[in-house]
C-alpha positions as CSV (number, residue, x, y, z in Angstrom):
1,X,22.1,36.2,-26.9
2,X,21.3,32.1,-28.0
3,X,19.1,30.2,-25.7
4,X,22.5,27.9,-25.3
5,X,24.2,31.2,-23.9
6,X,21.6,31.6,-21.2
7,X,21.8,27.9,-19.9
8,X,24.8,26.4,-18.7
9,X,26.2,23.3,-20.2
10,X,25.6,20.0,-18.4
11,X,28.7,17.7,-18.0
12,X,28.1,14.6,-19.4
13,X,27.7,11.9,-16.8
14,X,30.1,9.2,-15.9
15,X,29.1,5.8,-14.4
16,X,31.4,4.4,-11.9
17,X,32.4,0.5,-12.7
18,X,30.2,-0.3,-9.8
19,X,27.2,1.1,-11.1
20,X,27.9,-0.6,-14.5
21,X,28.4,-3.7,-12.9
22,X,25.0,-3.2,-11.1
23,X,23.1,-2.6,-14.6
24,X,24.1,-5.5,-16.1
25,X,23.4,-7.3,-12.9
26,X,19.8,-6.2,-13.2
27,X,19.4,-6.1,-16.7
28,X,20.2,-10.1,-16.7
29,X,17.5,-10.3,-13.9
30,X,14.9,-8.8,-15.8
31,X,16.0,-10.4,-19.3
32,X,15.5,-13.8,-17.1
33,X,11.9,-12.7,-16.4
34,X,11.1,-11.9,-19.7
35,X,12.0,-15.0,-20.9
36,X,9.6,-16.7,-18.3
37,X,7.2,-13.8,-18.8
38,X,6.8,-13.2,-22.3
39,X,5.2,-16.6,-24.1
40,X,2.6,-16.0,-21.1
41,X,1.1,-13.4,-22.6
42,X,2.9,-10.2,-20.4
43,X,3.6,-7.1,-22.1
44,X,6.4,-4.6,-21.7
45,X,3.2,-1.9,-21.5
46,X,1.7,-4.6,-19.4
47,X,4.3,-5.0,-17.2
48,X,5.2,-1.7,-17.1
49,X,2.1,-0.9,-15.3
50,X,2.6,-3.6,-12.9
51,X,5.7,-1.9,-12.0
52,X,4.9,1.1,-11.8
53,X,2.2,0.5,-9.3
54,X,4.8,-1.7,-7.3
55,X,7.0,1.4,-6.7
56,X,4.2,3.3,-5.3
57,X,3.2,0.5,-2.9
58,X,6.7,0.1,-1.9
59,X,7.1,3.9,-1.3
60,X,4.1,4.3,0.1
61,X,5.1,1.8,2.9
62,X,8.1,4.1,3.3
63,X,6.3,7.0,3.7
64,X,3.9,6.3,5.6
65,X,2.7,8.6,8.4
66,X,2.0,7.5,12.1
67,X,-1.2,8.6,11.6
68,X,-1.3,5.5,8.9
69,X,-2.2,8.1,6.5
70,X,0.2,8.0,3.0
71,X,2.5,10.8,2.2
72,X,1.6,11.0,-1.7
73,X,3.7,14.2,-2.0
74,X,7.3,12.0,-0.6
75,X,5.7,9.1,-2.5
76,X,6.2,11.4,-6.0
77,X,9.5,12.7,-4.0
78,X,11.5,8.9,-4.2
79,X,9.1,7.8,-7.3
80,X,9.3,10.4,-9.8
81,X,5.8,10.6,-10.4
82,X,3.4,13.1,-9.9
83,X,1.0,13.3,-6.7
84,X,-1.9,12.6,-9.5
85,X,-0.2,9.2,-11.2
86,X,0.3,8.5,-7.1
87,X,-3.2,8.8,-6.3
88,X,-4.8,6.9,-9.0
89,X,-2.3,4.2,-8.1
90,X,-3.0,4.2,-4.9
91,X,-6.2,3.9,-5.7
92,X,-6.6,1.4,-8.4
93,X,-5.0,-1.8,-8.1
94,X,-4.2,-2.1,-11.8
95,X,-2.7,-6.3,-10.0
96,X,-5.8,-7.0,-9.9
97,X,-8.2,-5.1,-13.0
98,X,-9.1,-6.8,-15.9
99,X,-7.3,-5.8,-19.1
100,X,-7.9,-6.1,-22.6
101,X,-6.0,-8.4,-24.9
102,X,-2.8,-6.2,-26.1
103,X,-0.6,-8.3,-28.6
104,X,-1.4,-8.5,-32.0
105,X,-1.9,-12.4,-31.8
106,X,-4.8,-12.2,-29.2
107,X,-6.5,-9.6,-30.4
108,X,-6.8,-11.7,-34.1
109,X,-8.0,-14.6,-31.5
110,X,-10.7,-12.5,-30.2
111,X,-11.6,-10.9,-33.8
112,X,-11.9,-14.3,-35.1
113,X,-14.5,-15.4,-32.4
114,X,-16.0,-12.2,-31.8
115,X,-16.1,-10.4,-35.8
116,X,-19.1,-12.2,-38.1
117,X,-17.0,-12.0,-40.9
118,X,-14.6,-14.6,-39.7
119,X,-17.0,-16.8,-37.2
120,X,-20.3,-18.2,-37.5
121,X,-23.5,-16.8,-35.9
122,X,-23.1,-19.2,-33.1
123,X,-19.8,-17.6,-32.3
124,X,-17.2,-20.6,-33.6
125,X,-14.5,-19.2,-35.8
126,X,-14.6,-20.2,-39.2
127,X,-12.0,-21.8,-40.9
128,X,-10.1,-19.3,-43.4
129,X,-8.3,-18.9,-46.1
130,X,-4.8,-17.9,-45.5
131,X,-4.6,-15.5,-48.6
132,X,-7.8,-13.2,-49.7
133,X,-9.4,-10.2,-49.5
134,X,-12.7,-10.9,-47.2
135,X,-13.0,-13.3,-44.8
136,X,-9.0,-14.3,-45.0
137,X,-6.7,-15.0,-42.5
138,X,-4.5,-12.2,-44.2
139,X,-7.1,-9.6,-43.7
140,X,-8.6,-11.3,-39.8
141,X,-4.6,-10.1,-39.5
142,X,-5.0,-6.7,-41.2
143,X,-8.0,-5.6,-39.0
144,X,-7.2,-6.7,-35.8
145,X,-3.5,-7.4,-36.0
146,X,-2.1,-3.7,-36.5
147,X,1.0,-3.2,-38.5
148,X,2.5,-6.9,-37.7
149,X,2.6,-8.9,-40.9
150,X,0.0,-12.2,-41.3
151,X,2.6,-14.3,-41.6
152,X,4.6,-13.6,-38.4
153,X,1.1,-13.9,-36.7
154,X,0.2,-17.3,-38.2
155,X,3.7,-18.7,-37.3
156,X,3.1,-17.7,-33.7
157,X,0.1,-19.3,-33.4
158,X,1.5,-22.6,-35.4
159,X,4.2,-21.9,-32.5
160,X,1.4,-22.2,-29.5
161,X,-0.7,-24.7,-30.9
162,X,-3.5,-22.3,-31.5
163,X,-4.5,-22.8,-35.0
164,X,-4.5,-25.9,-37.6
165,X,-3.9,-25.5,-40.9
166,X,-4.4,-27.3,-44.3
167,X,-4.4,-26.8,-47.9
168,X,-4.2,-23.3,-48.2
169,X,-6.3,-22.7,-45.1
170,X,-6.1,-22.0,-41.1
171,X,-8.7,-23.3,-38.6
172,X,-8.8,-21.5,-35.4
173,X,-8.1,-24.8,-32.4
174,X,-6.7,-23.1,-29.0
175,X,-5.1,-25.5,-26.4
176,X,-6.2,-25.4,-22.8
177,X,-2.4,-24.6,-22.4
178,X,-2.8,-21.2,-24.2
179,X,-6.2,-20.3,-22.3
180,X,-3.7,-20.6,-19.3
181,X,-0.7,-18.3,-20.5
182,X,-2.3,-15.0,-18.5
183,X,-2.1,-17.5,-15.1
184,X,0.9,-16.5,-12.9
185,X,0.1,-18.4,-10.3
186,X,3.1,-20.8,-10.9
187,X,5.7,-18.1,-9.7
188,X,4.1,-18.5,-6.5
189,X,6.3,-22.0,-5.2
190,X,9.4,-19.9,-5.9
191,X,8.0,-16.8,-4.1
192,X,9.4,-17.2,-1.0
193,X,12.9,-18.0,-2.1
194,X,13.0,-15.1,-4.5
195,X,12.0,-12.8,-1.9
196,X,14.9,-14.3,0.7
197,X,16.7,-14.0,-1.7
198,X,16.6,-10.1,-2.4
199,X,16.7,-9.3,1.4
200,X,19.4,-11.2,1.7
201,X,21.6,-9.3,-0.8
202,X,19.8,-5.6,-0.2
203,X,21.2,-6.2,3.7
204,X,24.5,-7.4,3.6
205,X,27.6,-6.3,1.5
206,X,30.5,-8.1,0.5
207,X,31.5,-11.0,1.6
208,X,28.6,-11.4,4.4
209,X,26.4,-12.3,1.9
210,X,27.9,-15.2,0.3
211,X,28.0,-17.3,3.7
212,X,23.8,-16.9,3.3
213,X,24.0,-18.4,-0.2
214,X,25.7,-21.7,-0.9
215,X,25.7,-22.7,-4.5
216,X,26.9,-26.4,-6.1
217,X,26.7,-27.0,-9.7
218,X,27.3,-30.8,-10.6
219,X,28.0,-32.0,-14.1
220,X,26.6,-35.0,-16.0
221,X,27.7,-36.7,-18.5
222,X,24.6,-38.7,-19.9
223,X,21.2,-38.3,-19.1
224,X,21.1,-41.4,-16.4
225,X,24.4,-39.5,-14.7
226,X,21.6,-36.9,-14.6
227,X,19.1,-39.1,-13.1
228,X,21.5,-40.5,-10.8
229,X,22.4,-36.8,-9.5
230,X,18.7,-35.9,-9.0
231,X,17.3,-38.9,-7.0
232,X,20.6,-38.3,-4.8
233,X,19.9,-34.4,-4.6
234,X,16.2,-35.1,-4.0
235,X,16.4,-37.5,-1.3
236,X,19.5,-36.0,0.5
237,X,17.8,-32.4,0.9
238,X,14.4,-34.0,2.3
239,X,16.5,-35.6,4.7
240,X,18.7,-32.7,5.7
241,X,15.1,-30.5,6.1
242,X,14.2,-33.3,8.0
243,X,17.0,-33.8,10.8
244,X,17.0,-29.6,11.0
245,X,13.4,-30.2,11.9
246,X,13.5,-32.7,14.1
247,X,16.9,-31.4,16.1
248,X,16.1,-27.7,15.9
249,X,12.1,-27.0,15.5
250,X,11.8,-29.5,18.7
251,X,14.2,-27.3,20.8
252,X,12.2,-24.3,19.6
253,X,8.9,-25.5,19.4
254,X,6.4,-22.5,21.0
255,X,3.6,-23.8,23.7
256,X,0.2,-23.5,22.4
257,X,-1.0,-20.9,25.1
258,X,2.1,-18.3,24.1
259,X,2.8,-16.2,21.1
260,X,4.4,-16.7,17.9
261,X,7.9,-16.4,18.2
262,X,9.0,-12.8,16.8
263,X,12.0,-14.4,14.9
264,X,12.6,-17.1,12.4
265,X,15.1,-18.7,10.7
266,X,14.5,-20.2,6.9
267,X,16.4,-23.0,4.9
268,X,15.3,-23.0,1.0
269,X,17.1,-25.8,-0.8
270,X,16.3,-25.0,-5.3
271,X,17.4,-28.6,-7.2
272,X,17.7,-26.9,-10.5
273,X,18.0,-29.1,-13.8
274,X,20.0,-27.7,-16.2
275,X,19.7,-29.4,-20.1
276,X,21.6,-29.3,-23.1
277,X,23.2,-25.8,-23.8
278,X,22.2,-24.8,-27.6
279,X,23.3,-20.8,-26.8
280,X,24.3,-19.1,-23.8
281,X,20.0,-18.7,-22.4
282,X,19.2,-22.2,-22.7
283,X,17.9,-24.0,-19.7
């Protein structure tokens, strides 16, 4: 008897039009993040990690024991992973380690400051040749870029400002602005409104959770209809925070000698400008 004889065939799955409708839903989420993400320097390995360690945070919370202890073996249970990859996880905040450069065009930036063959004693990259055998540009690529071709790394870095080039020959020049592409920390004024945002719509179903989330879209014409619109939007949402907190946060305002109150209510307001529309991603 086969192997195939022994094991009985698998019926090939289905997906309901609900759970199709939720892919694409979440695949447009993260295609939005990579496009924020990726000219910051994150990695799909990179980023990968990140997320792997957020499930295991987020099921460890879950699992939790009253003891306060964690329960790696229903953490691997609702994760998929084993008790080890929960452990070391758990264990090592891979947020907050230190990790090397991973895409081709920063590891040629490091090669070209670190490697004497392409910088001075000192440590200053030398200006190269584009084309050559040593001490080129082409073979700076060919050592430290992997398989990606020279030329797709030199246009990336003409694309970031990180390298001028003249007659034949590239000089290594990066802008404060690419020093700061590993910095996150501009995700954090949104923070708050993403998160409402995803507890709102994991809480409520159906209709309930559109009278949470009140969207207006307003054309313009020209750009000084556009100007018009945002000093109007601007000015008309600090005023409507404003009367809320003046009518409301008086009425509900705690005495100094109590306790926080256990529950609050938030009101985000996001003034998003929208420009020209060369494809369907443009913002």
């Amino acid at each position: 008897m086969t192997k195939d004889q022994f094991e009985p065939r698998r019926k090939p799955v289905v997906l309901s039009s609900t759970t199709m409708r939720g892919a694409a839903v979440l695949q447009e989420l993260l295609i939005e993040l990579a496009f924020v993400l990726l000219p910051r320097g994150m990695t799909p390995k990179r980023f990968g990690e990140l997320v792997r360690s957020a499930f295991v945070q987020a099921a460890a919370d879950i699992s939790r024991l009253r003891n306060g202890k964690v329960n790696h073996s229903r953490v691997a249970a609702q994760t998929g992973l084993t008790r080890a990859d929960v452990k070391r996880l758990l264990r090592h905040n891979v947020f907050t380690s230190v990790h090397r450069s991973e895409t081709p065009v920063e590891r040629v930036i490091d090669g070209w400051r670190s490697d004497r063959e392409f910088a001075t004693r000192r440590g200053h990259p030398k200006r190269l040749q584009i084309s050559g055998l040593r001490g080129s540009f082409a073979r700076l690529v060919r050592k430290y870029g992997g398989d990606v071709p020279h030329r797709a790394v030199l246009d990336e870095l003409r694309r970031v400002g990180a390298v001028i080039d003249a007659d034949g020959s590239v000089h290594l020049q990066v802008s404060p602005h690419f020093r700061q592409r590993h910095d996150l920390a501009f995700l954090s004024p949104v923070l708050p409104a993403l998160v409402d945002g995803l507890r709102i719509a994991s809480k409520k179903s159906g209709s309930n959770t559109a009278s949470s989330i009140h969207r207006l879209s307003l054309p313009a014409e020209t750009e000084v209809d556009l100007a018009i619109i945002r000093d109007r939007c601007v000015s008309s949402a600090q005023s409507m925070l404003s009367g809320l907190a003046h009518s409301l946060g008086t009425q509900a305002a705690v005495p100094r000698n109590k306790r926080s109150p256990k529950y609050s209510f938030s009101v985000t307001i996001l003034l998003a400008e929208n420009g020209p529309k060369r494809n369907h991603r443009s913002r």
